[in-house]
C-alpha positions as CSV (number, residue, x, y, z in Angstrom):
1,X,77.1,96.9,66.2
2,X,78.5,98.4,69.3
3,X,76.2,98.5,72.8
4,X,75.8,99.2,75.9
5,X,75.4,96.2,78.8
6,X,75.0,96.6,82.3
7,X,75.1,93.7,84.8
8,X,74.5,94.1,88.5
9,X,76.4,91.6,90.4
10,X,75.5,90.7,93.9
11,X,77.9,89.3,95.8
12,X,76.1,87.7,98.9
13,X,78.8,87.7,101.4
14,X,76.5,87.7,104.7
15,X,78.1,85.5,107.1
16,X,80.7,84.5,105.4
17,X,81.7,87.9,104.6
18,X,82.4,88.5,108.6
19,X,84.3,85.5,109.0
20,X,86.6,86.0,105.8
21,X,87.2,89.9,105.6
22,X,85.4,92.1,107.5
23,X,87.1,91.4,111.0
24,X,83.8,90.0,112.8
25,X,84.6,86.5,113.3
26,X,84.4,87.0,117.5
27,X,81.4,89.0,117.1
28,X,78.2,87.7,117.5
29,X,76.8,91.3,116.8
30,X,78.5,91.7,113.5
31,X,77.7,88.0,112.8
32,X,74.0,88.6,113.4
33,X,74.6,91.2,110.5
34,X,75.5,88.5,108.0
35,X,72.4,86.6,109.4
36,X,70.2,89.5,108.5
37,X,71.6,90.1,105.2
38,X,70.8,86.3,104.3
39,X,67.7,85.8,105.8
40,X,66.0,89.2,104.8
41,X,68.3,91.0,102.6
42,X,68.5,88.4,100.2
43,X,64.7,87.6,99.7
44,X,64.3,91.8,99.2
45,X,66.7,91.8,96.2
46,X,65.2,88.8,94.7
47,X,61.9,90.7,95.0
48,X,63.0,93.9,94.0
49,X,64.3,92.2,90.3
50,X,61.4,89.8,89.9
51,X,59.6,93.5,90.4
52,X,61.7,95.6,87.4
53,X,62.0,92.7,85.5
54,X,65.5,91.8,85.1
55,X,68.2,89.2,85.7
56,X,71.2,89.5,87.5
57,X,74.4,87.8,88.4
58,X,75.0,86.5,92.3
59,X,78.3,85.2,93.3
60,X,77.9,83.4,96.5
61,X,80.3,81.8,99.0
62,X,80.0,78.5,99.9
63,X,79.2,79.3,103.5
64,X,76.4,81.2,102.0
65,X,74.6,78.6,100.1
66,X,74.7,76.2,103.0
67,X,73.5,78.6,106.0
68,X,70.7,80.1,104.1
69,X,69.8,77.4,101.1
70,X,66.0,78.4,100.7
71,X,67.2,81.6,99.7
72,X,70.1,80.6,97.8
73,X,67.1,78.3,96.5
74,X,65.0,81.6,95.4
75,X,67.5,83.1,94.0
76,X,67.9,80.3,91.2
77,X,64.2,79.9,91.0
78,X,64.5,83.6,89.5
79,X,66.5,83.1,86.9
80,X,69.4,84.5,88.4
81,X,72.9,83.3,87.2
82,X,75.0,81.9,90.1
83,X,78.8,81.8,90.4
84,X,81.7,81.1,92.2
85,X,82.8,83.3,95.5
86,X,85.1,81.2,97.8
87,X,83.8,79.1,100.6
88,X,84.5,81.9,104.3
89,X,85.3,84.8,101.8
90,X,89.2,84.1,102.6
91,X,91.4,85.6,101.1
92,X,92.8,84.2,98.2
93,X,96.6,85.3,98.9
94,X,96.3,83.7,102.3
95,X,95.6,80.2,100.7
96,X,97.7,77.7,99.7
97,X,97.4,76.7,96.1
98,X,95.7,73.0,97.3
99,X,93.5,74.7,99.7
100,X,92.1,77.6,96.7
101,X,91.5,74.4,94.4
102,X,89.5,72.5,97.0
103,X,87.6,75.5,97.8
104,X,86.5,76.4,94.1
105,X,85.6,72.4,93.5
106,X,83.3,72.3,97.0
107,X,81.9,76.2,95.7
108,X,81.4,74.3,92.2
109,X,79.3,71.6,93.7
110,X,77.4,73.8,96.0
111,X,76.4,75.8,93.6
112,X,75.7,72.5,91.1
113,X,73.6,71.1,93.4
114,X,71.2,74.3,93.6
115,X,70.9,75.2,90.1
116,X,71.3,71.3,88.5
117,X,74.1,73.1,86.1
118,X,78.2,73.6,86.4
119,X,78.4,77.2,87.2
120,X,80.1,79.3,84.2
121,X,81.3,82.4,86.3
122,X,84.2,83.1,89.0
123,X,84.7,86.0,91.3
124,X,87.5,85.8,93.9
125,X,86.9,86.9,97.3
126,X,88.1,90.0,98.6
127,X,88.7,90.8,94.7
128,X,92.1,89.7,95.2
129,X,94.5,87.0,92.3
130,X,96.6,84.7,94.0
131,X,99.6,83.3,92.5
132,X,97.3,80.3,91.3
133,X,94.0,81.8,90.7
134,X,94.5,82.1,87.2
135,X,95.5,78.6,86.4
136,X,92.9,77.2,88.8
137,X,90.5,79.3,87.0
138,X,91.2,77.9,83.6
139,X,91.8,74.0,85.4
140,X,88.0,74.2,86.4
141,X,86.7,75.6,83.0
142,X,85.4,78.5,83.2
143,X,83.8,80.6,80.9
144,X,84.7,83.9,82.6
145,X,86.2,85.7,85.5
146,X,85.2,89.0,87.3
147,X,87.5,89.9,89.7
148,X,89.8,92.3,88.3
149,X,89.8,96.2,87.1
150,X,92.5,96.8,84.5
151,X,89.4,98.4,82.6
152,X,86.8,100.3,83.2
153,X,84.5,99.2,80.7
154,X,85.5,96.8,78.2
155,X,86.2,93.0,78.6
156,X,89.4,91.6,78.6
157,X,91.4,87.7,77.9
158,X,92.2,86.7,81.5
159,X,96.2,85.9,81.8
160,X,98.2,84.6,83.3
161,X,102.0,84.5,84.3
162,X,102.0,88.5,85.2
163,X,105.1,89.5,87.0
164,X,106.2,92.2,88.4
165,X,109.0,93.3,90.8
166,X,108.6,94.7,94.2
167,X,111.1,97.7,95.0
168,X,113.5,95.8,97.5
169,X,115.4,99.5,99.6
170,X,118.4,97.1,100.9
171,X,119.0,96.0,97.4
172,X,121.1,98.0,94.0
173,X,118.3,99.9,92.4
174,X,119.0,97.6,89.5
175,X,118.1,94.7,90.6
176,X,114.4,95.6,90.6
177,X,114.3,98.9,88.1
178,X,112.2,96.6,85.2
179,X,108.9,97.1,84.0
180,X,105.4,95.2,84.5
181,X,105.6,92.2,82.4
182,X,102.4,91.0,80.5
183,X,101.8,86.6,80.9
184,X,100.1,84.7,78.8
185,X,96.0,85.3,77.7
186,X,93.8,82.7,77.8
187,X,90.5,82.3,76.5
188,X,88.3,83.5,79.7
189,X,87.0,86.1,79.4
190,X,87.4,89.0,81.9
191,X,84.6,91.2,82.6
192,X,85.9,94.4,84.9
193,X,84.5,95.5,88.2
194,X,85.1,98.7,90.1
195,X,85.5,99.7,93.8
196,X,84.3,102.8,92.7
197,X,80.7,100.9,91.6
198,X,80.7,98.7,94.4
199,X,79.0,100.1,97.8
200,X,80.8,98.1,100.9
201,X,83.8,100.9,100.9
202,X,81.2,103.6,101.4
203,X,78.4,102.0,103.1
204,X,79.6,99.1,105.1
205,X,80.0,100.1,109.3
206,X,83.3,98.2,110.2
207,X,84.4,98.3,114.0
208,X,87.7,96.9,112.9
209,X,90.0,96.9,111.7
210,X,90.3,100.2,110.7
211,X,88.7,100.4,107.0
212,X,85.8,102.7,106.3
213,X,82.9,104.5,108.5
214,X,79.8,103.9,106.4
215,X,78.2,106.6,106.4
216,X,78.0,108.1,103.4
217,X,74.5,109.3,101.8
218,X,72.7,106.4,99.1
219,X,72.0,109.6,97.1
220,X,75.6,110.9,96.8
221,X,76.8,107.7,95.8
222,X,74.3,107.1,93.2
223,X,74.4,110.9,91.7
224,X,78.3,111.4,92.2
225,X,79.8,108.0,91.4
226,X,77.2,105.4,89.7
227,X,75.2,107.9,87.5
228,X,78.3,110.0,86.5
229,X,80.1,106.8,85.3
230,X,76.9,105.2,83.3
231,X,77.1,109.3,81.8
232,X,80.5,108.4,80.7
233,X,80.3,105.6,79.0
234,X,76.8,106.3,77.3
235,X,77.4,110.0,76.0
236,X,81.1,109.4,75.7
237,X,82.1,106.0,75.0
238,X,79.1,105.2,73.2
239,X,79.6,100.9,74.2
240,X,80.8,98.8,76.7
241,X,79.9,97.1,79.9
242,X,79.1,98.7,82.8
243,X,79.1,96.2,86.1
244,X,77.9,97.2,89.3
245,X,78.5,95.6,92.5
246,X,76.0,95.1,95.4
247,X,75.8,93.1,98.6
248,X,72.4,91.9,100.7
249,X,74.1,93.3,103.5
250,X,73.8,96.6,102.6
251,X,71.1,97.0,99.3
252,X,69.1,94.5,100.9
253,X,68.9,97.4,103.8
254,X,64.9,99.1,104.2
255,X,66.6,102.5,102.9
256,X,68.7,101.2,100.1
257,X,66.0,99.3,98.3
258,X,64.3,102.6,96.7
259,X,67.9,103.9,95.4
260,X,68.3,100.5,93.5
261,X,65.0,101.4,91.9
262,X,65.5,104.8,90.6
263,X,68.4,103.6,89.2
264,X,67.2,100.4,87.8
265,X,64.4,102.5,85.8
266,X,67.3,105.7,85.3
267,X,69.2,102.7,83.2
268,X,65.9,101.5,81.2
269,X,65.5,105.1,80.8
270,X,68.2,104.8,78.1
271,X,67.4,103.8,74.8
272,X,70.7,101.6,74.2
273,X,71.1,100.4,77.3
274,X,70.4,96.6,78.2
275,X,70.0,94.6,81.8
276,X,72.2,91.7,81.2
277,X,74.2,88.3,83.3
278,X,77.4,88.2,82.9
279,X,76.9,85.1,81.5
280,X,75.3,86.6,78.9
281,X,77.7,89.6,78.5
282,X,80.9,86.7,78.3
283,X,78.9,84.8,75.3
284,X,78.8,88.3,73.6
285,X,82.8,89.1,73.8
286,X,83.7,85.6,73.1
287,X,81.3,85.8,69.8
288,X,82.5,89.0,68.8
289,X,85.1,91.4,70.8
290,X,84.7,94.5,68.7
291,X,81.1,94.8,70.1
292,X,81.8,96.7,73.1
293,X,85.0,98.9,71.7
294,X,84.5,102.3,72.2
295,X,83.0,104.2,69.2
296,X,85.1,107.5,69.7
297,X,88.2,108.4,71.5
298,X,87.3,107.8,74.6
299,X,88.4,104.8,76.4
């Protein structure tokens, strides 16, 4: 039987997310940002789901879960599934191979030692596969990954071994004319996320370096980009998985937490449609693949 799932992620950069990516690690100012998003904008979103109900996935750094532990704390005394987000928020491509394997074991126990379980879930930070990610991943065991977007709506097999070839302008167009080449799948399970249903691009303020302005309206964003895509894949599709990315930097913000709502209840509001971890949602592909293959033509 085909269905619909929607997990909201929440990636709880704070700090961490200012030191690894967002080009404030010699501002206190932007700094005291990430302190804000920990200390209030993670206890709002932890009230805000205990509110409507439901359980959600957090992926939080290392840096996160030791700055601000009696939230981290809250957020497992919720129900809430925990995974794996880097230690700083580095980025992954930066690291070497030893350094993104010590960081996913020390994110492993951090996140062990809060919730008295192995965590089952992995997000990279910045969104971004090193060369090793994918064979770390599958070293550490786990049960999923959620870091890539090669579909919109339907879960995947993690690989690995991709290769590709860059265009090289000094060499024979020969030398690099060849096709993307597909590695090896493994038995993770990849659950898809979206820039396009995650709100730093369009609501984060960055100074530098150059990235976006964050300004656009809550309202916009949820009518012409999150709405429109759950309207696809319920009216269209007809089953899948529909992820949505948020940050306590910005949707733990006063003016963000009311859009979160509407949409929250907008979701429940359809009759096929079901608040779920990805935990959950990996157990469910891994049991039976089919179940969120699109019913018509639509992909």
């Amino acid at each position: 039987m085909s269905k619909i799932d929607v997990a909201i992620g929440v990636d709880a950069d704070c700090v961490a997310g200012w030191l690894g990516s967002y080009g404030g690690a010699d501002s206190p100012a932007d700094l005291s940002r990430g302190l804000s998003a920990g200390k209030e904008g993670i206890p709002r979103l932890v009230q805000l789901f205990e509110d409507q109900d439901i359980d959600t996935s957090w992926f939080i750094p290392g840096h996160t879960i030791e700055t601000f532990r009696d939230e981290v704390d809250s957020v497992a005394a919720g129900g809430h599934e925990i995974g794996v987000h880097g230690y700083s928020h580095e980025n992954p491509t930066d690291l070497a191979r030893e350094q993104e394997d010590e960081i996913i074991e020390a994110s492993i126990d951090l996140i062990e030692d809060v919730t008295g379980e192995k965590p089952v879930g992995h997000r990279a930070s910045w969104w971004e596969f090193s060369e090793n990610t994918p064979d770390l991943v599958e070293k550490h065991g786990f049960l999923y990954d959620s870091s890539l977007m090669e579909t919109e709506f339907e879960p995947t097999w993690m690989r690995k071994g991709d290769s590709w070839k860059k265009i090289e302008y000094e060499e024979d167009a020969q030398t690099w004319m060849e096709p993307y080449q597909y590695g090896e799948e493994t038995d993770i399970v990849e659950i898809p996320i979206s820039w396009y249903r995650d709100d730093i691009p369009p609501m984060l303020f960055i100074k530098q370096p150059l990235y976006h302005a964050g300004y656009k309206d809550p309202a916009m964003m949820y009518e012409q980009y999150y709405k429109r895509q759950f309207e696809y894949l319920y009216n269209r599709r007809g089953a899948g998985v529909y992820t949505f990315t948020i940050h306590p930097d910005l949707h733990g913000l006063p003016h963000m937490i009311s859009h979160l709502e509407e949409f929250i209840q907008y979701v429940k509001g359809h009759e096929h449609a079901e608040f779920k971890t990805l935990e959950e949602i990996a157990h469910t592909f891994k049991d039976d693949p089919s179940v969120y293959e699109a019913e018509g033509n639509y992909v």
